[in-house]
MARDO-54710 format. One record per residue (C-alpha): residue number from 1; residue in one letter; x, y, z. Coordinates in Angstrom, 2 decimals, padded with zeros to 5 digits, always signed. Example, Ala and Ser with C-alpha at 12.3 -4.5 7.8 and 13.67 -1.06 7.14 Angstrom:
! MARDO-54710
   seq   type        xx        yy        zz
     1      A   +012.30   -004.50   +007.80
     2      S   +013.67   -001.06   +007.14
//
This chain:
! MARDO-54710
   seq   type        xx        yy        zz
     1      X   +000.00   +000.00   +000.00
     2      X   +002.76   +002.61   +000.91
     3      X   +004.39   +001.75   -002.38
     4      X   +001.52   +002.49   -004.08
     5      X   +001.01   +005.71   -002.73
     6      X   +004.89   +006.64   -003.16
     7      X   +004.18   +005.78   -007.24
     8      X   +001.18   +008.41   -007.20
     9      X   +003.07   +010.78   -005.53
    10      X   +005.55   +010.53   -008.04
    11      X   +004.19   +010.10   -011.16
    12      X   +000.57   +011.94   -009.94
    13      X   -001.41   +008.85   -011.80
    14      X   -004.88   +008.93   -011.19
    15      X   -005.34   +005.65   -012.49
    16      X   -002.38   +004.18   -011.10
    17      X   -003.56   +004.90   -007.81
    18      X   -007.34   +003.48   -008.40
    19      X   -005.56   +000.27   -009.54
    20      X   -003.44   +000.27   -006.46
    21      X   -006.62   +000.62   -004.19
    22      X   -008.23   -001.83   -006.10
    23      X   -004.73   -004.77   -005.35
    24      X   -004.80   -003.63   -001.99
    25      X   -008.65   -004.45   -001.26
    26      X   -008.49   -007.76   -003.43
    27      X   -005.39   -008.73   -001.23
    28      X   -007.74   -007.86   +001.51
    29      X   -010.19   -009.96   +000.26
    30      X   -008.18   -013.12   -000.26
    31      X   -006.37   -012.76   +003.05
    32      X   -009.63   -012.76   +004.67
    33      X   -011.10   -015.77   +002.94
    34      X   -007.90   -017.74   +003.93
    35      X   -007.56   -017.12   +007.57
    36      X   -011.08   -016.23   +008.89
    37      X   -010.84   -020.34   +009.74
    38      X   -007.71   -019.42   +011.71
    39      X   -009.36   -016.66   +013.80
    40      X   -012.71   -018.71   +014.35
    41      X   -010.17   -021.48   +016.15
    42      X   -008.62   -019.06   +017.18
    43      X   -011.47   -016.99   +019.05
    44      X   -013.01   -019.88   +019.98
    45      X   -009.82   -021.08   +021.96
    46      X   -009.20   -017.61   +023.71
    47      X   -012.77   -017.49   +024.99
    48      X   -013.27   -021.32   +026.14
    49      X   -013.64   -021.43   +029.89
    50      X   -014.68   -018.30   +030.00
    51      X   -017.80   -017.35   +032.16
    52      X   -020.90   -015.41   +030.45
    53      X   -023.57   -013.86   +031.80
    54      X   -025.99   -013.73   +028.55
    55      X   -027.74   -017.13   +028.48
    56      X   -027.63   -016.89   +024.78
    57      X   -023.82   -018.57   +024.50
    58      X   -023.10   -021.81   +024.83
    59      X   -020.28   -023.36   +026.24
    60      X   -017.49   -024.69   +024.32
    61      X   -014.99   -027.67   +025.48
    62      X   -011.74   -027.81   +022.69
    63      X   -008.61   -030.20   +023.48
    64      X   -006.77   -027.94   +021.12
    65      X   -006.44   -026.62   +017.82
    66      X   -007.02   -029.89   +015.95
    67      X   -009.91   -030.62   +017.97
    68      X   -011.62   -027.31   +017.54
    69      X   -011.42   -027.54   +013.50
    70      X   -012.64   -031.23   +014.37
    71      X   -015.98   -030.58   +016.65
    72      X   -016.44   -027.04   +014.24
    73      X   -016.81   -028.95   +011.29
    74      X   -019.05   -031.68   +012.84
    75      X   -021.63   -030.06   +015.10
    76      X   -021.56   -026.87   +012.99
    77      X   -020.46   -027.93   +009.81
    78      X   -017.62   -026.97   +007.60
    79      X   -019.45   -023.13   +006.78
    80      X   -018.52   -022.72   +010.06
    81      X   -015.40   -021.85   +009.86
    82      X   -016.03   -018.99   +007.78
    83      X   -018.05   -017.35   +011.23
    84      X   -017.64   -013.21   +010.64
    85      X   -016.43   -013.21   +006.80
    86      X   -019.32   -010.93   +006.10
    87      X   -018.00   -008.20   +008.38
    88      X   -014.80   -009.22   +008.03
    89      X   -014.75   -008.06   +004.46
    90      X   -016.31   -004.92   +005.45
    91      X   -013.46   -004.17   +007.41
    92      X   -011.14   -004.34   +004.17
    93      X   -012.06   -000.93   +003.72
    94      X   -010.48   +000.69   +006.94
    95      X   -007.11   +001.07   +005.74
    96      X   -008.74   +003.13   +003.07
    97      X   -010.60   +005.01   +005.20
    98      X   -007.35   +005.36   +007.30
    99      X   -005.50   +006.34   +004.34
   100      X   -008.33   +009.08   +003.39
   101      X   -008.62   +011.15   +006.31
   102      X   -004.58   +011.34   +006.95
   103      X   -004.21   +012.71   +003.20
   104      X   -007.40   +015.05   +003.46
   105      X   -005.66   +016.37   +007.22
   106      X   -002.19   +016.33   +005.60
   107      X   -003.32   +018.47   +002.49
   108      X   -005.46   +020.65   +004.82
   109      X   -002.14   +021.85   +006.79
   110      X   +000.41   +021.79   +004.10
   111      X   -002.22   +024.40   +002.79
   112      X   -001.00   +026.39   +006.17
   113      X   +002.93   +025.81   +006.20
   114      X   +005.66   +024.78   +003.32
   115      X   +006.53   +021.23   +005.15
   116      X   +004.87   +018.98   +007.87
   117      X   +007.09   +018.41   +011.05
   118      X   +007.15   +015.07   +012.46
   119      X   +005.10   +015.85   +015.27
   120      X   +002.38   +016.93   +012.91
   121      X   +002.86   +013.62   +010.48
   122      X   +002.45   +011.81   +014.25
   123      X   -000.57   +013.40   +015.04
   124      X   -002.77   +013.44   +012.03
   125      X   -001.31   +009.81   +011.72
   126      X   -003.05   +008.97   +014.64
   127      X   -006.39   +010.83   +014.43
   128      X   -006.61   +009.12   +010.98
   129      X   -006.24   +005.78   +012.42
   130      X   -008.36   +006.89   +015.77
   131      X   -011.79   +007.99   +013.41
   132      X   -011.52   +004.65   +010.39
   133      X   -010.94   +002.13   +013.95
   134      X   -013.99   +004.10   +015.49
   135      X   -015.37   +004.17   +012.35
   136      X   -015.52   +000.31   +012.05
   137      X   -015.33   -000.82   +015.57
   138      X   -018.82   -001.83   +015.75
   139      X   -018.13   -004.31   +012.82
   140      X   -015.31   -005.39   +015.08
   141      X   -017.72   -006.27   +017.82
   142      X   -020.27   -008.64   +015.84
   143      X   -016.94   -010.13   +013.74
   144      X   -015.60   -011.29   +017.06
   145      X   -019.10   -012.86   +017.99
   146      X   -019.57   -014.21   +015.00
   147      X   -016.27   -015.64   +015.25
   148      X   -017.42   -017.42   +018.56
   149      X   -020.37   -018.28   +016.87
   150      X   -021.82   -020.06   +020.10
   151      X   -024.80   -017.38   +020.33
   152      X   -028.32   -018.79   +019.52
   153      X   -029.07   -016.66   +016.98
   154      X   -032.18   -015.40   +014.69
   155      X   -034.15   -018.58   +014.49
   156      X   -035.51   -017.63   +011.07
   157      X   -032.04   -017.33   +009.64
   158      X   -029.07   -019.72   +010.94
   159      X   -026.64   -018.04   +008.36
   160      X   -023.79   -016.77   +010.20
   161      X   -022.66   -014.01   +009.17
   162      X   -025.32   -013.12   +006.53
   163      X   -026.47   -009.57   +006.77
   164      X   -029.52   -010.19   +008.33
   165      X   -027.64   -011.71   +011.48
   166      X   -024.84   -008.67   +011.19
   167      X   -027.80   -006.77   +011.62
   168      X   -029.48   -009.11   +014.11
   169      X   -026.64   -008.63   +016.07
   170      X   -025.88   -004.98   +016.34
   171      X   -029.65   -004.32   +017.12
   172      X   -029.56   -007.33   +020.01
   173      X   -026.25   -005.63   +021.76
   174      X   -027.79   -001.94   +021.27
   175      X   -030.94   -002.90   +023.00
   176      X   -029.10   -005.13   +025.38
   177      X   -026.27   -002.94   +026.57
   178      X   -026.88   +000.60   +024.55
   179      X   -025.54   +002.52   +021.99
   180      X   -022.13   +002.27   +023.84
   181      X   -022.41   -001.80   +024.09
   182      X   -021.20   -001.32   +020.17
   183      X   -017.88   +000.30   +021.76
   184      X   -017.16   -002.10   +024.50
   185      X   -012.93   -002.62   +024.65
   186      X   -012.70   +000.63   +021.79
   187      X   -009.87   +001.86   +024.64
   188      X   -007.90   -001.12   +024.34
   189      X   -008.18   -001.39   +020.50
   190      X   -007.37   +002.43   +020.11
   191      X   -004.29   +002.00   +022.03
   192      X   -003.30   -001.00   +020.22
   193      X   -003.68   +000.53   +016.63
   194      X   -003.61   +004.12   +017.11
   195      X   -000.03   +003.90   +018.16
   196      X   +001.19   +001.75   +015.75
   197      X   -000.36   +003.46   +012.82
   198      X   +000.76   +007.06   +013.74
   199      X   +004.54   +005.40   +014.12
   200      X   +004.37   +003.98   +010.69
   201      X   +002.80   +007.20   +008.74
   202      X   +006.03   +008.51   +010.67
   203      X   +008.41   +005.91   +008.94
   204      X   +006.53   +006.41   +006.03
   205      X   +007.01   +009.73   +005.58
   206      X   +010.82   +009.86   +006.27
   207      X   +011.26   +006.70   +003.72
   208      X   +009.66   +008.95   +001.29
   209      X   +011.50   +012.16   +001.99
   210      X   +014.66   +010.24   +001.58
   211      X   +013.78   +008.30   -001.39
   212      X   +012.97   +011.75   -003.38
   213      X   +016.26   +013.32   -001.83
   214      X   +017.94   +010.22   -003.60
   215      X   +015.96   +010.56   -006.83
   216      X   +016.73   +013.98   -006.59
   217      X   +020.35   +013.21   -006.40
   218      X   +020.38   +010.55   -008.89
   219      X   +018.65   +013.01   -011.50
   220      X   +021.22   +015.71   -010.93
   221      X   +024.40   +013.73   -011.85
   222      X   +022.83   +012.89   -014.95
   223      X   +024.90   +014.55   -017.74
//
């Protein structure tokens, strides 16, 4: 992706950007469709033993990973493992979104001064990252119950992860817990990405700088 966006930059192609954005969200795609199994296992393992209050989950029992893919496949069938892709593809689009508001903040305060300071590349890094994870949390929520998948869900529709569960499910935890029951564990998650993603715009923006110092260099000792 930040390849991508160093080719626009340089060459200013419209097009070469949209195809970019396009490789980036099919990779997306694909990477999603081959691990959501992982991350069911996965979720399912991190949460076993746990205690719930809502009477809607049922218990799991897993020797380990082997078993989990095992019992999955046979009491839920082999769908199963694809728990959350629905949402999970949804969420594809929050680099993007990510991406979007740190170039529309960036442009809005080069329009104010002649070069960013790395303080200012830190901070609209992070407020980027802060609104597309806020943005998409709630989608984070249901992909991590779907995921579990050991709620009894919508009787008139056992498809999880359709959008008529996704939906199902948002409206269930709203009317359960509130609007805020969407935003349960946002503070951990924002301090797990937010971090991280105003660090690398950092990195990303002094491996650019340099790399058009060096083109800029290269050019000149041209004869």
């Amino acid at each position: 992706m930040e390849y991508c966006v160093l080719k626009w930059q340089s060459l200013k192609g419209y097009i070469l950007l949209s195809l970019c954005l396009a490789l980036f969200l099919f990779k997306g795609v694909v990477n999603v469709l081959l691990t959501t199994p992982l991350w069911v296992v996965n979720t399912r393992l991190k949460l076993q033993g746990a205690k719930f209050r809502n009477e809607d989950i049922v218990p799991t029992n897993y020797k380990g990973i082997l078993d989990a893919f095992h019992q999955i496949i046979r009491d839920e069938g082999l769908s199963a493992l694809w728990n959350g892709t629905f949402p999970s593809l949804l969420l594809v689009f929050n680099p993007a979104i990510q991406f979007m508001f740190y170039e529309g903040l960036k442009r809005q305060l080069l329009k104010k001064r002649m070069k960013l300071s790395s303080l200012d590349v830190f901070v609209i890094g992070a407020v980027a990252k802060a609104i597309a994870t806020t943005v998409t949390y709630p989608l984070q929520t249901i992909q991590s119950i779907l995921r579990f998948g050991r709620h009894r869900l919508n009787p008139e529709n056992r498809t999880l992860g359709s959008l008529r569960n996704v939906l199902y499910l948002l409206h269930q935890r709203v009317r359960r817990f509130g609007i805020m029951g969407l935003y349960k564990g946002l503070e951990a998650k924002l301090l797990q990405t937010v971090l991280t993603a105003a660090l690398m715009f950092l990195v990303y923006e002094k491996l650019t700088a340099a790399t058009f110092t060096v083109m800029g260099l290269k050019s000149a000792r041209r004869p």
